[in-house]
mmCIF file of the C-alpha atoms, coordinates in Angstrom:
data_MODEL
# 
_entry.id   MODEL 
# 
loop_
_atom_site.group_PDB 
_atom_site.id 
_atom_site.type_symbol 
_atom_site.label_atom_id 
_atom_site.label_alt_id 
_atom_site.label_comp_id 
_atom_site.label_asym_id 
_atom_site.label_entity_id 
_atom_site.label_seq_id 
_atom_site.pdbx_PDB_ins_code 
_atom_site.Cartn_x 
_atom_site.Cartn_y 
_atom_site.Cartn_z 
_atom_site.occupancy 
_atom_site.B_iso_or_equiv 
_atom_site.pdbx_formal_charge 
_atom_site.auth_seq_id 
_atom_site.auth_comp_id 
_atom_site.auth_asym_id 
_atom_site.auth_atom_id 
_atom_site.pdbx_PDB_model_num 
ATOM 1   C CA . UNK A 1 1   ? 168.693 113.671 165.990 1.00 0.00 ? 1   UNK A CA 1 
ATOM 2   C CA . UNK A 1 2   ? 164.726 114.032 165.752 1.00 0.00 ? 2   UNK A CA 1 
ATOM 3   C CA . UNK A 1 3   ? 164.891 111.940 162.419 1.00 0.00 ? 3   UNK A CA 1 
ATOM 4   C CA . UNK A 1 4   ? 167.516 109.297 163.341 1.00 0.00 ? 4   UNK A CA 1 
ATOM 5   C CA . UNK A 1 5   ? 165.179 108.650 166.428 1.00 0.00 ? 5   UNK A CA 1 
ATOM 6   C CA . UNK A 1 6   ? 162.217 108.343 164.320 1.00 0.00 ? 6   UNK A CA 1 
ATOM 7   C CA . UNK A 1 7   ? 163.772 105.865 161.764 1.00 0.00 ? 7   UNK A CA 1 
ATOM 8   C CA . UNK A 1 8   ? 165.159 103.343 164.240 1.00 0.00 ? 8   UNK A CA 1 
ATOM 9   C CA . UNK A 1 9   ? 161.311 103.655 165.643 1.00 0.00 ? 9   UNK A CA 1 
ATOM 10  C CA . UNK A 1 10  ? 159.767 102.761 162.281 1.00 0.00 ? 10  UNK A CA 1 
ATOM 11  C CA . UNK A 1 11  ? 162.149 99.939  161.485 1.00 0.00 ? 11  UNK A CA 1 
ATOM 12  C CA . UNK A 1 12  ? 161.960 98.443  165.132 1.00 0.00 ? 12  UNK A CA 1 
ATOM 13  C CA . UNK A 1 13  ? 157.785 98.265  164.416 1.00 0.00 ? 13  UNK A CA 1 
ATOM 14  C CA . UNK A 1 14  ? 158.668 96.838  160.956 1.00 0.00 ? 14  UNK A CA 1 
ATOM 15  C CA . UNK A 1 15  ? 160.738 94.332  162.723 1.00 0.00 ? 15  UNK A CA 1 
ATOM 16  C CA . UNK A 1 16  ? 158.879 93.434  165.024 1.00 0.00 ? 16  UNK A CA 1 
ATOM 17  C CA . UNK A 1 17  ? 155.754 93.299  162.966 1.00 0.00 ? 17  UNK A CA 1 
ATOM 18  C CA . UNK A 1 18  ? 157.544 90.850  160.369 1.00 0.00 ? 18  UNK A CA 1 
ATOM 19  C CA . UNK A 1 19  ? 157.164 87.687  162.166 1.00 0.00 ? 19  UNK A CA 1 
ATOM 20  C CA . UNK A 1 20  ? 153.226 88.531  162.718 1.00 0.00 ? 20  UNK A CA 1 
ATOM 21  C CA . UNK A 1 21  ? 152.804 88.859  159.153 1.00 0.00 ? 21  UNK A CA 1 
ATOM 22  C CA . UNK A 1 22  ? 154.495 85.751  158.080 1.00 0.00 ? 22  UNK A CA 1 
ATOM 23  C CA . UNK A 1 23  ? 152.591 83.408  160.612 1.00 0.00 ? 23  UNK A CA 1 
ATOM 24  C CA . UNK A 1 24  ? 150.343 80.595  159.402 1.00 0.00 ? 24  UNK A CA 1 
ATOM 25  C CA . UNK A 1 25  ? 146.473 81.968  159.367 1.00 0.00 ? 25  UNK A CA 1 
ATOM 26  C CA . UNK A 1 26  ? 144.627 80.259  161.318 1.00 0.00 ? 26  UNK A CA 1 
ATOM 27  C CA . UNK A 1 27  ? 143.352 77.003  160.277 1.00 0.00 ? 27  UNK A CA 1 
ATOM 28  C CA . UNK A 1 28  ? 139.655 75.895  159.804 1.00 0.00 ? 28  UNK A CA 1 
ATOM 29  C CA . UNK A 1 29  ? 138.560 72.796  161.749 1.00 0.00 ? 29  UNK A CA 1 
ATOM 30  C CA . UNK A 1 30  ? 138.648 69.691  159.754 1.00 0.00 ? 30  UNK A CA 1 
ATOM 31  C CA . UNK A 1 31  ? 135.632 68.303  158.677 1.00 0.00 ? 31  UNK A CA 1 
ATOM 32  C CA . UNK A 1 32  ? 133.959 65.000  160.485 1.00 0.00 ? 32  UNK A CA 1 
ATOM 33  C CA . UNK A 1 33  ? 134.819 61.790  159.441 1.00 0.00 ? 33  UNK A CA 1 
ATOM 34  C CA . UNK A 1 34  ? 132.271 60.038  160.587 1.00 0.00 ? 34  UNK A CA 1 
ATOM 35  C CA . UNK A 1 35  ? 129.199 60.569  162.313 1.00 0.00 ? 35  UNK A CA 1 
ATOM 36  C CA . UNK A 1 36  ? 125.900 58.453  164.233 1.00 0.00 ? 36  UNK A CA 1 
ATOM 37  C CA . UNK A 1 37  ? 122.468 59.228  164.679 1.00 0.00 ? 37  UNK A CA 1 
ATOM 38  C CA . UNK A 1 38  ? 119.807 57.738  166.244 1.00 0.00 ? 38  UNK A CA 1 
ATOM 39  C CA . UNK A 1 39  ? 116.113 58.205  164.918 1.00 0.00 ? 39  UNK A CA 1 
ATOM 40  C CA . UNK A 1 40  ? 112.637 57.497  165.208 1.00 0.00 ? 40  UNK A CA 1 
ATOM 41  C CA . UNK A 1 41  ? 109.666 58.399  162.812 1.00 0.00 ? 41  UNK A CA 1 
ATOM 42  C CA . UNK A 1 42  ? 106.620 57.125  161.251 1.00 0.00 ? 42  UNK A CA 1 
ATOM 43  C CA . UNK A 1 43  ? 106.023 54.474  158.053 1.00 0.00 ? 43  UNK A CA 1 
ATOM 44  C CA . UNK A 1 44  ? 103.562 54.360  155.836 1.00 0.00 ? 44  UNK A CA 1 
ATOM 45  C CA . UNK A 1 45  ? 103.997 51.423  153.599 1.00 0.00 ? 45  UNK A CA 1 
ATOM 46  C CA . UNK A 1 46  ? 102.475 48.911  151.057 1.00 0.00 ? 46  UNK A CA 1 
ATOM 47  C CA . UNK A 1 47  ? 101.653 45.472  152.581 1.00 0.00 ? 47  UNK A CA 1 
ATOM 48  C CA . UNK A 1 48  ? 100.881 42.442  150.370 1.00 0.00 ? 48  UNK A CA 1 
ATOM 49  C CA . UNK A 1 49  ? 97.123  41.976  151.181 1.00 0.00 ? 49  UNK A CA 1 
ATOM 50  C CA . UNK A 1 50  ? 94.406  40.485  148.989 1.00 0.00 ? 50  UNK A CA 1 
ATOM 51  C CA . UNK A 1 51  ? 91.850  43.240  149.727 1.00 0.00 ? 51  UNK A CA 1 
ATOM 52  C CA . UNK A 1 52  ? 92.651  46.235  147.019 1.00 0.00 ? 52  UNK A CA 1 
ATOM 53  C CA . UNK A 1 53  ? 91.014  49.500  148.769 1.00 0.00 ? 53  UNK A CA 1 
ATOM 54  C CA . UNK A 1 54  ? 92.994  49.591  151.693 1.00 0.00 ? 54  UNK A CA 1 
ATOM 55  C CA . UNK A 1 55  ? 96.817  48.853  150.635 1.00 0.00 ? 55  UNK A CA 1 
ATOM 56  C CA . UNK A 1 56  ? 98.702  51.475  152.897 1.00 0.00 ? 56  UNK A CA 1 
ATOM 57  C CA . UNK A 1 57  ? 99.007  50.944  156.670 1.00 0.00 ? 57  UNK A CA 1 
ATOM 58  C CA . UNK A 1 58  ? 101.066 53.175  159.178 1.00 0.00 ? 58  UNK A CA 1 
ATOM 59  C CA . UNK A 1 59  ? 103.666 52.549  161.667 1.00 0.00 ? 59  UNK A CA 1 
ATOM 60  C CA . UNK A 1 60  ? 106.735 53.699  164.224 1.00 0.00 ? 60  UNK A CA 1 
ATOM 61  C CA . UNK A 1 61  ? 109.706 53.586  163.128 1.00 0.00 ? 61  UNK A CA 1 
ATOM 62  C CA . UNK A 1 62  ? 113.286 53.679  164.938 1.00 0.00 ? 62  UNK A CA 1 
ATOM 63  C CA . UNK A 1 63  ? 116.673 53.257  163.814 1.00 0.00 ? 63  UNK A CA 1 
ATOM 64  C CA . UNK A 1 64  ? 120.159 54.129  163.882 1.00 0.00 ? 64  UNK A CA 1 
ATOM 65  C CA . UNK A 1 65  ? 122.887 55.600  160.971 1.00 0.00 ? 65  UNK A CA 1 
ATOM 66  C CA . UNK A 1 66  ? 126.350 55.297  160.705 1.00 0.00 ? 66  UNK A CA 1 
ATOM 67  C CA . UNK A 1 67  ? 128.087 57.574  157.957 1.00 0.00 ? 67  UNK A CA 1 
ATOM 68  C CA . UNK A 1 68  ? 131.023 58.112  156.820 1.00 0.00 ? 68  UNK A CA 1 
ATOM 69  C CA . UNK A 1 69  ? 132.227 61.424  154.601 1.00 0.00 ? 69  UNK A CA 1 
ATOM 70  C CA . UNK A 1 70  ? 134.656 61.340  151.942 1.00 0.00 ? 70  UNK A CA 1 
ATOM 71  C CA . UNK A 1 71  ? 134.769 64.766  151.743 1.00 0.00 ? 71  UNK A CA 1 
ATOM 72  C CA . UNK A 1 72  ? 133.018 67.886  152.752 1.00 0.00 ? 72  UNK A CA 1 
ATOM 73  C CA . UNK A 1 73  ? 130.016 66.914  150.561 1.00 0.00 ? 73  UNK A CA 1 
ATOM 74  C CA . UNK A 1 74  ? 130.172 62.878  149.942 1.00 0.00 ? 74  UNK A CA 1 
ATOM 75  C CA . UNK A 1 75  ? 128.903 60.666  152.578 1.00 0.00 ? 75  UNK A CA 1 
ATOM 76  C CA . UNK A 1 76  ? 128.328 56.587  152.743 1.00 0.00 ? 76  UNK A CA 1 
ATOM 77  C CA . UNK A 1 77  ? 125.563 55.587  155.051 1.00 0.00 ? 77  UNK A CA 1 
ATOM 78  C CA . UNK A 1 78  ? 125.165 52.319  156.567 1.00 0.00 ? 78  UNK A CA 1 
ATOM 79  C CA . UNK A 1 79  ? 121.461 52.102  158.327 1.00 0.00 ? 79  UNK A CA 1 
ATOM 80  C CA . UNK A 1 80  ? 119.469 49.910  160.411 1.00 0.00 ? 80  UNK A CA 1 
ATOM 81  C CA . UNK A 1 81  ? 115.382 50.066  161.516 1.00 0.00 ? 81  UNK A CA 1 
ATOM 82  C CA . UNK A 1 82  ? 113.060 48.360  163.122 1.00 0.00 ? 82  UNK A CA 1 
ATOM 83  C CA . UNK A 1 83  ? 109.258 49.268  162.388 1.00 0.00 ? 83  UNK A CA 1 
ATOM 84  C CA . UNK A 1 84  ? 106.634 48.285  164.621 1.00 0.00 ? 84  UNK A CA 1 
ATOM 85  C CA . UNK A 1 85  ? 103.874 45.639  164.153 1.00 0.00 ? 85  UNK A CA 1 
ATOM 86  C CA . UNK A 1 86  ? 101.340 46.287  161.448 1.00 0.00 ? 86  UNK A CA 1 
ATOM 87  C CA . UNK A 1 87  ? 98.019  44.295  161.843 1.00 0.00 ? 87  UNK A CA 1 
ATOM 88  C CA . UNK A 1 88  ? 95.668  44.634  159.328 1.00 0.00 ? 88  UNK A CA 1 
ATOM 89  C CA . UNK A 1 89  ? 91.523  42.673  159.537 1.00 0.00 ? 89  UNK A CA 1 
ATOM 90  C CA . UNK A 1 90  ? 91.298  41.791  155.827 1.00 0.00 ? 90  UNK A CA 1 
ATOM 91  C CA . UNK A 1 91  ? 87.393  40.724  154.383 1.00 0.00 ? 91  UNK A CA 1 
ATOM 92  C CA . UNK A 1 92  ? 87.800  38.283  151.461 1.00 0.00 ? 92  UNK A CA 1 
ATOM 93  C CA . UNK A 1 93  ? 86.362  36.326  149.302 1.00 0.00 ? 93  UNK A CA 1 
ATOM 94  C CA . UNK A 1 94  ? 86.934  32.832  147.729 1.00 0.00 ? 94  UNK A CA 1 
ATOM 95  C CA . UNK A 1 95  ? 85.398  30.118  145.915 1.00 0.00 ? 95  UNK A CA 1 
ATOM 96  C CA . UNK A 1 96  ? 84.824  26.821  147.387 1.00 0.00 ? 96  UNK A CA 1 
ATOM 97  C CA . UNK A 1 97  ? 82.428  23.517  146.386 1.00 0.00 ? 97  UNK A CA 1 
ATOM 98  C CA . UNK A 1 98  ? 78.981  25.166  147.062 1.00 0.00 ? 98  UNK A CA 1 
ATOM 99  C CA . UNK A 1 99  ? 79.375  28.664  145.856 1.00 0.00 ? 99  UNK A CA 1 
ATOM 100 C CA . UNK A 1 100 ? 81.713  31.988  147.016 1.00 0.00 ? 100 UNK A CA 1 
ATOM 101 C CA . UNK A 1 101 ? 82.229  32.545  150.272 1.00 0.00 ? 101 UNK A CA 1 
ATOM 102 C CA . UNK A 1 102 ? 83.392  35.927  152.417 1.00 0.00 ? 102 UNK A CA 1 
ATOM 103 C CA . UNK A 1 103 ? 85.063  35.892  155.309 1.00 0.00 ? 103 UNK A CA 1 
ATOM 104 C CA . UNK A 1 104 ? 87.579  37.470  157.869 1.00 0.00 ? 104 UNK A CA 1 
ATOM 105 C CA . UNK A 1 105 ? 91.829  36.947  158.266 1.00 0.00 ? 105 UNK A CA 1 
ATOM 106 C CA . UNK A 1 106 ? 93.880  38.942  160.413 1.00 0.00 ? 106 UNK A CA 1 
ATOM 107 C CA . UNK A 1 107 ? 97.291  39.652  159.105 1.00 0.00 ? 107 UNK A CA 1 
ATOM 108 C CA . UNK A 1 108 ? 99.946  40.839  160.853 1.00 0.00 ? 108 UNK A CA 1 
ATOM 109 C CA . UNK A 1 109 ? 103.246 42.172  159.516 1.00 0.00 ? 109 UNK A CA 1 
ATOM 110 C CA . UNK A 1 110 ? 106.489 42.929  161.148 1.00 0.00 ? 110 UNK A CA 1 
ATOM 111 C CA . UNK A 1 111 ? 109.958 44.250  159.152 1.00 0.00 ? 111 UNK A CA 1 
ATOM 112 C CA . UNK A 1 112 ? 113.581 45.109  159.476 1.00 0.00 ? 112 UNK A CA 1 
ATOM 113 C CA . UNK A 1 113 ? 115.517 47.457  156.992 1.00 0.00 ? 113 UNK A CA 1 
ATOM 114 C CA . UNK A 1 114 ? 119.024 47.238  156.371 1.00 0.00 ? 114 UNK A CA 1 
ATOM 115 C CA . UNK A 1 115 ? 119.995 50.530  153.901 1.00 0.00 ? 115 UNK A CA 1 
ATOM 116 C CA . UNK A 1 116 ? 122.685 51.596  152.291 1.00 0.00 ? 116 UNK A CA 1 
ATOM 117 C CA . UNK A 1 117 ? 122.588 54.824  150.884 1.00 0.00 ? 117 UNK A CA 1 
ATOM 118 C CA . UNK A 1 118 ? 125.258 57.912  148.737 1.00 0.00 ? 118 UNK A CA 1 
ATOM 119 C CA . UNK A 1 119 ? 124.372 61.265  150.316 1.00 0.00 ? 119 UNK A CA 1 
ATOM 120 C CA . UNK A 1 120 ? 125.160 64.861  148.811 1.00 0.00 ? 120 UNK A CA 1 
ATOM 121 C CA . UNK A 1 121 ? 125.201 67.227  151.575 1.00 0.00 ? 121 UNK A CA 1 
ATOM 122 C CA . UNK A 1 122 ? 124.751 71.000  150.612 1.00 0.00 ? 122 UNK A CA 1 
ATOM 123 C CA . UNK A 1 123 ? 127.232 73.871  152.241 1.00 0.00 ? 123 UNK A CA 1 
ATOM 124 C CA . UNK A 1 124 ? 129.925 73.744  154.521 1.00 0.00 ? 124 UNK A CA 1 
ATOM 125 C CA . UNK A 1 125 ? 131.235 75.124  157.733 1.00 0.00 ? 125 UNK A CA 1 
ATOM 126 C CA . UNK A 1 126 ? 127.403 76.151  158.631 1.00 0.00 ? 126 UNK A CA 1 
ATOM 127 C CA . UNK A 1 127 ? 124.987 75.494  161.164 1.00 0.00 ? 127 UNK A CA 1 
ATOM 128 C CA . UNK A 1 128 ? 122.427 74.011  158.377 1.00 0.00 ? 128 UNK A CA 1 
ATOM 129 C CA . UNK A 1 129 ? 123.749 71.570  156.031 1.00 0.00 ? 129 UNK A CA 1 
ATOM 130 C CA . UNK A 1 130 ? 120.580 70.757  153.710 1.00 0.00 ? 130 UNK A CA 1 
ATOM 131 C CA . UNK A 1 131 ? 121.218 67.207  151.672 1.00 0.00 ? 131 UNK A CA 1 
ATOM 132 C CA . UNK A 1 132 ? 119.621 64.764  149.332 1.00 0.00 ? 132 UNK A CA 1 
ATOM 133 C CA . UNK A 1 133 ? 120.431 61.167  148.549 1.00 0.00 ? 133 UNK A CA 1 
ATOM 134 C CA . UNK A 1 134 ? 119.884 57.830  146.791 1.00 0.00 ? 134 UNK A CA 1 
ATOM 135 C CA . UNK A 1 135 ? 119.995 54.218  148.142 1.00 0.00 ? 135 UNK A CA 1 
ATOM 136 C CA . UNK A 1 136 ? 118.965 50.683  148.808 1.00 0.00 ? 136 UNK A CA 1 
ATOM 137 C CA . UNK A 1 137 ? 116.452 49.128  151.052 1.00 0.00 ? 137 UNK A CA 1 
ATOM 138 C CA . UNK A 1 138 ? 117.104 45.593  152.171 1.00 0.00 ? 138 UNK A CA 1 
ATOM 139 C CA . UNK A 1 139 ? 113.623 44.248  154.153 1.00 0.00 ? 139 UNK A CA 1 
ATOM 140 C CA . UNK A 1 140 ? 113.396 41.221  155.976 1.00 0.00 ? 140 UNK A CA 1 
ATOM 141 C CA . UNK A 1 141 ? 109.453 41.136  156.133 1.00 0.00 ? 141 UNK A CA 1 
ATOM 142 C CA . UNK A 1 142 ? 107.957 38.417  158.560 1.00 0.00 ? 142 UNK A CA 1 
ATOM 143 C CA . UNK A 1 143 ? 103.892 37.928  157.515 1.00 0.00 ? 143 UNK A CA 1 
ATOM 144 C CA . UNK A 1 144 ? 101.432 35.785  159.447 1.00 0.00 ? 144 UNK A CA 1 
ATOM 145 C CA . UNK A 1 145 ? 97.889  34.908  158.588 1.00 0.00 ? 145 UNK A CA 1 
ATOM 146 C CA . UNK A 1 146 ? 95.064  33.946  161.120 1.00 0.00 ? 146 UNK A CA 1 
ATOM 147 C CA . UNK A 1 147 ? 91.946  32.903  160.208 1.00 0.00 ? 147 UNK A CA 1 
ATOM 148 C CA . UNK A 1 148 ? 89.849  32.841  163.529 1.00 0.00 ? 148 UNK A CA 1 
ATOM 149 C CA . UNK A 1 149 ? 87.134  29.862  163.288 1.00 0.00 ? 149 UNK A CA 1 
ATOM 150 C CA . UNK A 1 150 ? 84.095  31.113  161.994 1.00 0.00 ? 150 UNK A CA 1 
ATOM 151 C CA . UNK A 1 151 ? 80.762  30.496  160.584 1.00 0.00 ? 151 UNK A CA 1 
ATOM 152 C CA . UNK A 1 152 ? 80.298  32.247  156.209 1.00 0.00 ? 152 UNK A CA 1 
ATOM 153 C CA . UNK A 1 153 ? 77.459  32.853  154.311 1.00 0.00 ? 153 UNK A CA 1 
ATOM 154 C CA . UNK A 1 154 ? 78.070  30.858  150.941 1.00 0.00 ? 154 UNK A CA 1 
ATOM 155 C CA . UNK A 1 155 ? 75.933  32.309  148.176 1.00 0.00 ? 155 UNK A CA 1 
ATOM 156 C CA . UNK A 1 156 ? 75.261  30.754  144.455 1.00 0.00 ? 156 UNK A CA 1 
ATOM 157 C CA . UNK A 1 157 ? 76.376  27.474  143.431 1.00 0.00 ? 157 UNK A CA 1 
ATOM 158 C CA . UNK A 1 158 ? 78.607  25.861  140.713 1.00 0.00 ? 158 UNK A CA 1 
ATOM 159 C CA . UNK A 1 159 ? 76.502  26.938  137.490 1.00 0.00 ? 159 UNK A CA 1 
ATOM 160 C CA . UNK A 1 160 ? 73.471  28.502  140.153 1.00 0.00 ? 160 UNK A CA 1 
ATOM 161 C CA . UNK A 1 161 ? 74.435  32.275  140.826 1.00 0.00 ? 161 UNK A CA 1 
ATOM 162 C CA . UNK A 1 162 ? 70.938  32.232  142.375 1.00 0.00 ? 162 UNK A CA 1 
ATOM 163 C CA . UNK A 1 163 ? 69.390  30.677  145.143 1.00 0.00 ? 163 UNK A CA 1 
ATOM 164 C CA . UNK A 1 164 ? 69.142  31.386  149.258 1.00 0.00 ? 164 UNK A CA 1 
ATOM 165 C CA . UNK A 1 165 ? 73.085  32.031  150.908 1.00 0.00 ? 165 UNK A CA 1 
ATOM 166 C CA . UNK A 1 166 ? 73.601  29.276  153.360 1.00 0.00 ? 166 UNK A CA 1 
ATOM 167 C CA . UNK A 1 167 ? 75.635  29.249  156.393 1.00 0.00 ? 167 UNK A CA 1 
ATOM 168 C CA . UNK A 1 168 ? 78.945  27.020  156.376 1.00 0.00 ? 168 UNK A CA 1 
ATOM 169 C CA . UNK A 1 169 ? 81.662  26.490  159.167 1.00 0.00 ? 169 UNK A CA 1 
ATOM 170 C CA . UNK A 1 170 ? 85.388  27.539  158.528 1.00 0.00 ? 170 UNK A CA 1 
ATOM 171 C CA . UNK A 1 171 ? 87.755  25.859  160.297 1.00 0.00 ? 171 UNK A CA 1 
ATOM 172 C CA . UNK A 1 172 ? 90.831  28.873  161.900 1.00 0.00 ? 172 UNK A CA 1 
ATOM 173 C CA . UNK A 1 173 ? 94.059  28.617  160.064 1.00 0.00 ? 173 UNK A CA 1 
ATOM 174 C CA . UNK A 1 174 ? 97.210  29.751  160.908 1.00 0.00 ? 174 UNK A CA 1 
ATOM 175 C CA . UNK A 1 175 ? 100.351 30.541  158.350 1.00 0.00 ? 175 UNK A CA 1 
ATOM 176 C CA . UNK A 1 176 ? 103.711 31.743  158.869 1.00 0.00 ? 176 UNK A CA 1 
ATOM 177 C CA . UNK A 1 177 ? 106.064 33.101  156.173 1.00 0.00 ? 177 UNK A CA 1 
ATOM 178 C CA . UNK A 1 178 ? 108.700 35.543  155.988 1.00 0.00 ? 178 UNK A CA 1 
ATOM 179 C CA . UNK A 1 179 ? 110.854 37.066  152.621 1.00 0.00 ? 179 UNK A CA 1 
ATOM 180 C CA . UNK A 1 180 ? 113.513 39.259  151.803 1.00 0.00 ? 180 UNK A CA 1 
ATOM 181 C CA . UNK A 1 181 ? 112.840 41.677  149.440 1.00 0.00 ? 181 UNK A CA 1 
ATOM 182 C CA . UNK A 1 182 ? 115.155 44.805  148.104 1.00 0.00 ? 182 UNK A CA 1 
ATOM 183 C CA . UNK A 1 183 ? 113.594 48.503  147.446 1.00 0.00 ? 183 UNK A CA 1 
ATOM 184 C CA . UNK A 1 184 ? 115.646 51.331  146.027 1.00 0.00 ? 184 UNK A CA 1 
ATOM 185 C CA . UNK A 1 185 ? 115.010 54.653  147.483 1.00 0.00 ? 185 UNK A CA 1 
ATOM 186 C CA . UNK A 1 186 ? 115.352 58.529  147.339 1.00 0.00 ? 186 UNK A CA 1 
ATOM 187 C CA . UNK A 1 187 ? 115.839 60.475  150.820 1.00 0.00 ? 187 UNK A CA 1 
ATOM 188 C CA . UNK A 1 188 ? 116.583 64.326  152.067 1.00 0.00 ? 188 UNK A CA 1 
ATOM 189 C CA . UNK A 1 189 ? 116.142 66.495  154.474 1.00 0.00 ? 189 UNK A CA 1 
ATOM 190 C CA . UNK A 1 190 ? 118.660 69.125  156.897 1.00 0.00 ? 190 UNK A CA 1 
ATOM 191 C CA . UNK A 1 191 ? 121.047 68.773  159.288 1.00 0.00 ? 191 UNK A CA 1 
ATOM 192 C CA . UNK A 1 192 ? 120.705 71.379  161.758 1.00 0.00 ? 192 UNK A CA 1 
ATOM 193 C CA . UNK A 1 193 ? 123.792 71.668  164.316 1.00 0.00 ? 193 UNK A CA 1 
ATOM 194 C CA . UNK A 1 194 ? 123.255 72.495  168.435 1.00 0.00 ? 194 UNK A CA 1 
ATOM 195 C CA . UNK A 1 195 ? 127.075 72.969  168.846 1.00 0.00 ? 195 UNK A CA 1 
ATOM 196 C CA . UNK A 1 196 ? 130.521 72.200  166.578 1.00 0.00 ? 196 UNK A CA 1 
ATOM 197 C CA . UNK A 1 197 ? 129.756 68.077  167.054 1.00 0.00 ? 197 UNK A CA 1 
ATOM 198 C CA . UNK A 1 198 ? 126.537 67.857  168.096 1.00 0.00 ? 198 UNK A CA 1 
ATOM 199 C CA . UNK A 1 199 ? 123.346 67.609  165.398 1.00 0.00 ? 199 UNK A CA 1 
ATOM 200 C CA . UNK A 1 200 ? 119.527 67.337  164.603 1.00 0.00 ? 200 UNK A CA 1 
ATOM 201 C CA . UNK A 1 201 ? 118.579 65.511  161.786 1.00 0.00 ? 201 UNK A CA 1 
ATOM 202 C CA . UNK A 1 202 ? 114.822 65.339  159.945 1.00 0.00 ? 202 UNK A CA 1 
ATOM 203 C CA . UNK A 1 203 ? 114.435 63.138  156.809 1.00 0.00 ? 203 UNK A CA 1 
ATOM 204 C CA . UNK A 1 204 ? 111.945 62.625  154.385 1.00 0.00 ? 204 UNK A CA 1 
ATOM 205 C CA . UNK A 1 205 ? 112.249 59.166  152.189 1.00 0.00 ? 205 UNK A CA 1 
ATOM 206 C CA . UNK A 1 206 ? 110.104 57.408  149.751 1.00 0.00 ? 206 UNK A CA 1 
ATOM 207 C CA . UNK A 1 207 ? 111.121 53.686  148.631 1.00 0.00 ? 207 UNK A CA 1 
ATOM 208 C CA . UNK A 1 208 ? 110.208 52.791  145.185 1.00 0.00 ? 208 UNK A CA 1 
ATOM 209 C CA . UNK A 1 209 ? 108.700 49.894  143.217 1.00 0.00 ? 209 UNK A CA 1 
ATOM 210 C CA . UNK A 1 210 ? 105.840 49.696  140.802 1.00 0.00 ? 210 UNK A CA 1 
ATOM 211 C CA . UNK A 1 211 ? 105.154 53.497  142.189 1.00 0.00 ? 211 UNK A CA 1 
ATOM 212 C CA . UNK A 1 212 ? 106.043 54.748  145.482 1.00 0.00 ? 212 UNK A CA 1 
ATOM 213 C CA . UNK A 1 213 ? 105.497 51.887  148.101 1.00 0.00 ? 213 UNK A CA 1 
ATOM 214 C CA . UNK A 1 214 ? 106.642 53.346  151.042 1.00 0.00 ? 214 UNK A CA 1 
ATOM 215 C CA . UNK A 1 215 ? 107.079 56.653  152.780 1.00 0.00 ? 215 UNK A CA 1 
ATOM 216 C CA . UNK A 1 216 ? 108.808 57.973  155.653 1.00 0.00 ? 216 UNK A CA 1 
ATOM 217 C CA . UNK A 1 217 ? 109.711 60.978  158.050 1.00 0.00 ? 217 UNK A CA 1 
ATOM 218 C CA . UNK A 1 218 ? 111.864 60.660  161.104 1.00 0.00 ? 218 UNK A CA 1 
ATOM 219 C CA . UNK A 1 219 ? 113.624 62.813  163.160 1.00 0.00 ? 219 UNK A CA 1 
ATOM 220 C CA . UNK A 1 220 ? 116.982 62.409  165.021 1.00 0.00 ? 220 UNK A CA 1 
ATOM 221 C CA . UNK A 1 221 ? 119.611 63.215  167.006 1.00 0.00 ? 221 UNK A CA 1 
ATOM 222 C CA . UNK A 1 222 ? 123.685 62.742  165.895 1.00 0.00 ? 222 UNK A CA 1 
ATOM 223 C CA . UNK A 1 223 ? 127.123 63.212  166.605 1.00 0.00 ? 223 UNK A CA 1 
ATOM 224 C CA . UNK A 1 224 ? 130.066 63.777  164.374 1.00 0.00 ? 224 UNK A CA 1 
ATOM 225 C CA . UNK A 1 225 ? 133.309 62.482  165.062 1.00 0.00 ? 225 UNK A CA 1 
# 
């Protein structure tokens, strides 16, 4: 009696531990599509200026990202940034009828990006997702030029390097022009998550040309979806 008691006991667990066994295990949560960020940072960038020492000027920068992964790894971003006004006092120096003559402008320079970069984003299902990435710069740069009204010292003379500077007037000009000009680009930084959805983002990015003519570093805040 003892052992007929104890089978039906052990098959009754065994049944009733069957279904348990064959259930489903739980599944992971799918990755993010997509995702948005917002940003802001700092630029420093080469302007097209005639002086030669002083090439590299520094700005704010802030922008927003949409991407879109492919898979756990792969993402497509589509970017856009404004970067704040750059003014720049310029000393020159130019030929005219009685000699060379140095003087002042005051340029001003103010840009949008458009980028479109291919990201590679490191781990997966963890709360730091380091990544690194290639892309394309699109800048719409809009330049003016003002020459304030002002009174140059002229020195030499057409075959006379010599002689006593003299003062001459300038009259002020003003020039507008603007130009669209591509820039390809390496980025990376990390992706550090506050919750499941929520993210913050730091980048590092240098656009390149005849050398590195631009550098960045922002800082964000994103949400997948």
């Amino acid at each position: 009696m003892y052992l007929r008691h104890t089978f039906v006991a052990v098959a009754m667990a065994a049944i009733t531990a069957t279904p348990s066994l064959a259930q489903t295990p739980a599944a992971m949560p799918a990755a993010p599509a997509n995702e948005v960020t917002v940003s802001i940072g700092w630029v420093g960038a080469k302007y097209p200026v005639p002086e030669t020492y002083n090439l590299w000027h520094q700005s704010l920068l802030s922008g927003a990202v949409f991407g879109h992964y492919w898979n756990a790894h792969l993402k497509t971003e589509v970017a856009a940034a404004w970067v704040s006004r750059v003014n720049v006092d310029s000393f020159e120096s130019a030929p005219i009828a009685d000699g060379t003559a140095f003087f002042r402008n005051v340029y001003r320079f103010q840009e949008t990006k458009a980028s479109l970069a291919q990201i590679y984003q490191f781990g997966e299902n963890a709360w730091v997702h380091p990544y690194v990435g290639v892309g394309l710069d699109v800048n719409y740069l809009r330049t003016s030029e003002e020459r304030p009204a002002q009174v140059v010292s002229v020195f030499g003379s057409p075959g006379s390097p010599g002689g006593t500077p003299r003062s001459v007037p300038l009259a002020a000009i003003s020039e507008r022009d603007t130009a669209v000009r591509a820039r390809p680009f390496v980025n990376g930084g990390f992706k550090l998550y506050a919750s499941d959805n929520v993210f913050f983002k730091t980048e590092w990015k240098l656009g390149l040309g005849e050398g590195v003519q631009l550098a960045v570093w922002k800082i964000g805040f994103g949400v997948d979806f």
